[in-house]
C-alpha positions as CSV (number, residue, x, y, z in Angstrom):
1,X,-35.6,-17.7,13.3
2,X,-37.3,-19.8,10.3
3,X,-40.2,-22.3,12.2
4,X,-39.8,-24.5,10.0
5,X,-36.7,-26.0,11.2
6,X,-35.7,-26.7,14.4
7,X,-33.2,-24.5,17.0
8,X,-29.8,-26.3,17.2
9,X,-29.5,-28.4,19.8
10,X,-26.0,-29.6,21.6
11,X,-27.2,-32.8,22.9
12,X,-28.2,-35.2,19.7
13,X,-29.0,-33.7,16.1
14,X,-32.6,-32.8,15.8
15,X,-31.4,-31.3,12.2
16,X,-32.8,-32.8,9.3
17,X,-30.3,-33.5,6.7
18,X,-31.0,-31.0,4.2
19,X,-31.1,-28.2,6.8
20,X,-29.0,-25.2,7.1
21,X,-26.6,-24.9,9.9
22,X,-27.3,-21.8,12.1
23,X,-25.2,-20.5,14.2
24,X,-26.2,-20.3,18.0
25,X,-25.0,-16.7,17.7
26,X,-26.9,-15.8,15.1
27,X,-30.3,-13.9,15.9
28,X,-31.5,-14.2,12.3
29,X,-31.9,-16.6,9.3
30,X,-28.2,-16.8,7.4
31,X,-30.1,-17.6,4.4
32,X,-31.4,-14.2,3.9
33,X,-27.9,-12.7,3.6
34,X,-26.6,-12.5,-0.3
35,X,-23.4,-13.7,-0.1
36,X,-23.1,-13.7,-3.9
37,X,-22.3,-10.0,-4.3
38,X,-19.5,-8.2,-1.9
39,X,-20.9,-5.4,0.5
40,X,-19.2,-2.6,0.9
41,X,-20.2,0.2,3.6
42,X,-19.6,3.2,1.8
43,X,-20.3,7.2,2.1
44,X,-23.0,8.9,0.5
45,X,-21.9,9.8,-2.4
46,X,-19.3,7.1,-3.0
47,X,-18.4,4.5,-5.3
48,X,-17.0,1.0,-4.2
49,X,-13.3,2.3,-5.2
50,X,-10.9,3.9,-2.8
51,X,-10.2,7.1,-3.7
52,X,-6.7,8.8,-4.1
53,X,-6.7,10.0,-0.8
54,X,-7.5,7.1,0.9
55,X,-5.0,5.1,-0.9
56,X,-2.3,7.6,-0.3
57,X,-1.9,6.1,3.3
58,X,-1.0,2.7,2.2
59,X,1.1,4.1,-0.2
60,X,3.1,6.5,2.3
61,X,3.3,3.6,5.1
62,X,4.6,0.9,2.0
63,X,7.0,3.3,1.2
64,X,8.7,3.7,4.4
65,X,8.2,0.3,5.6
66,X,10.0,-1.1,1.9
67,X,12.5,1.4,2.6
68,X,13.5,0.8,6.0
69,X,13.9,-3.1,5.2
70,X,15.9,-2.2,1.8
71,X,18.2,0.0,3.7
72,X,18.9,-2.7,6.8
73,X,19.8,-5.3,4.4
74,X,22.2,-2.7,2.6
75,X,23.5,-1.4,5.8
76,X,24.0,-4.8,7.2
77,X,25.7,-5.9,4.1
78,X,28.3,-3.1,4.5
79,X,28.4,-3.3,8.0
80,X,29.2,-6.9,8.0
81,X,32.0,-5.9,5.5
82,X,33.4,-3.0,7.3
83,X,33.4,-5.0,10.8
84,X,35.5,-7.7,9.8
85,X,38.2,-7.5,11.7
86,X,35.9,-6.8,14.8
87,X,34.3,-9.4,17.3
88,X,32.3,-9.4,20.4
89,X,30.1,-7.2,21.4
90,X,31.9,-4.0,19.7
91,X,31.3,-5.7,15.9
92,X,27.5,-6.6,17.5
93,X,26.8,-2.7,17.9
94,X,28.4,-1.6,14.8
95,X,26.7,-3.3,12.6
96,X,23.2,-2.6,14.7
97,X,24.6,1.0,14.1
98,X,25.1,0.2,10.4
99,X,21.7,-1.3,9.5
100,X,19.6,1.4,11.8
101,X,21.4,4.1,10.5
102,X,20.8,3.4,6.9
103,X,17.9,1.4,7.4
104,X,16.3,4.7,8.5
105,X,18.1,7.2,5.9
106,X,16.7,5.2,3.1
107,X,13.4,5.3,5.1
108,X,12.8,9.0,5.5
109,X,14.1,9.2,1.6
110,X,11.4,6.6,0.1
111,X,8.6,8.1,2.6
112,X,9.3,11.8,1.5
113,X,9.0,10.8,-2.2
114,X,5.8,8.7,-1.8
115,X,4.3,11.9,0.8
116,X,5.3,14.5,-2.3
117,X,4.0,12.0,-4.6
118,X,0.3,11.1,-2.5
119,X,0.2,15.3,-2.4
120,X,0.7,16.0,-6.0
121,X,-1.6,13.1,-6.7
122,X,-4.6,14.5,-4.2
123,X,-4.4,18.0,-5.6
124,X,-4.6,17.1,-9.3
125,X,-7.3,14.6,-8.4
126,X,-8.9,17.7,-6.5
127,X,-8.6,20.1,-9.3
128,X,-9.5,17.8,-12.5
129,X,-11.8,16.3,-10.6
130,X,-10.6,12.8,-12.1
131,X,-8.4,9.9,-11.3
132,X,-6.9,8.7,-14.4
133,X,-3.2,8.1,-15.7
134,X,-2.3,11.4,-16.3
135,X,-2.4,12.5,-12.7
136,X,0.1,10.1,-12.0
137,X,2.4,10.3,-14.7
138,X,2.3,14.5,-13.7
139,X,2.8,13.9,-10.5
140,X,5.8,11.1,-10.6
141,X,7.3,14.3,-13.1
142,X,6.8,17.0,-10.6
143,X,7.7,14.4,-7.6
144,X,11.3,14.3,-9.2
145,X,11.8,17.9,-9.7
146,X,10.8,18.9,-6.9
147,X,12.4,16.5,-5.2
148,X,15.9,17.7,-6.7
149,X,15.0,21.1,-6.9
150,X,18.3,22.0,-4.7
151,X,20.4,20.0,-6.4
152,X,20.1,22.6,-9.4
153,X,18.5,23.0,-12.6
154,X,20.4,20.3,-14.6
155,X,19.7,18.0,-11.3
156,X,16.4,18.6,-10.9
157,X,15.1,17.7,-14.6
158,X,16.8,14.6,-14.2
159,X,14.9,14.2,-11.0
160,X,11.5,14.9,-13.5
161,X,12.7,12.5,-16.1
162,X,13.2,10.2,-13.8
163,X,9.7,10.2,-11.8
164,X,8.4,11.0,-15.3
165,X,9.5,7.2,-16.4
166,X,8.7,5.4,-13.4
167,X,5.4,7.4,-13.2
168,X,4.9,6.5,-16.6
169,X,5.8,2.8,-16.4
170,X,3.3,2.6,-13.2
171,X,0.7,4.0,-15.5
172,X,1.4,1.7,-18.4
173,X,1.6,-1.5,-16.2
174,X,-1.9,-0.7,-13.9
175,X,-3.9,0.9,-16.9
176,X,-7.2,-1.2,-17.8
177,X,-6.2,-0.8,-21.4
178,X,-2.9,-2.5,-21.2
179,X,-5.0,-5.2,-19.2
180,X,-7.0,-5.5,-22.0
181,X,-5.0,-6.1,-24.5
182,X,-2.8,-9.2,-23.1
């Protein structure tokens, strides 16, 4: 600790006025600690940005997690319509039934996408050694048609066209460029 001002006390203030406030559980000066710039503890190597990899976690759990609670509120909504004519206990379980079973379905559907998605997204990363826009617009593409590859041929380029456009519209919407100009 700094001599020149006094150790905190609990009875009485022997502070000065101008003095900083240390923390009884501090062993060091707060003052030498640059709180103007963030610290980030990173890996050799590494710059302060997550990586595609890393991120790919969040992006997996969000998806399922979204998914789950968009698919209760639907299968609630048609469970409460379908049990309408029930009461008690029976209507109670039905519609638990209702909201768990497609609270999950939609679940397992959102969380494959996003796991085929985080893949794609990894490997191009990997193998251009770059994270820009057009690994995500390829991998929204290839997301879709893989994702309807057994639906068929006409099936599955929708699937690409699809997860080409939303891919794309993710790209335009986060890209520093299009922050930039508005």
């Amino acid at each position: 600790m700094d001599p020149e001002y006094p150790k905190p006390t609990t009875a009485g203030s022997s502070f000065p006025r101008n003095a900083p406030i240390y923390s009884p559980y501090l062993n060091f000066d707060p003052a030498y600690i640059n709180a103007s710039a963030p610290e980030y503890i990173l890996q050799e190597g590494a710059g302060p940005r997550r990586g595609r990899f890393d991120l790919c976690f969040a992006q997996i759990g969000s998806c399922v997690a979204a998914g789950s609670a968009i698919g209760g509120v639907r299968g609630l909504i048609h469970g409460l319509g379908e049990t309408r004519d029930l009461q008690g206990s029976v209507k109670r379980s039905q519609l638990i039934n209702y909201t768990m079973k497609s609270g999950s379905s939609i679940a397992n559907k959102l969380g494959s996408i996003s796991v085929m998605y985080s893949a794609f997204g990894v490997l191009f990363s990997y193998l251009r050694e770059k994270d820009d826009d057009i690994n995500t617009v390829v991998s929204g593409a290839l997301t879709g048609l893989l994702y309807k590859s057994t639906a068929g041929l006409k099936q599955s380029g929708i699937g690409g066209a699809v997860g080409l456009g939303i891919a794309a519209a993710y790209a335009a919407v986060t890209s520093e460029r299009v922050r930039e100009f508005f």
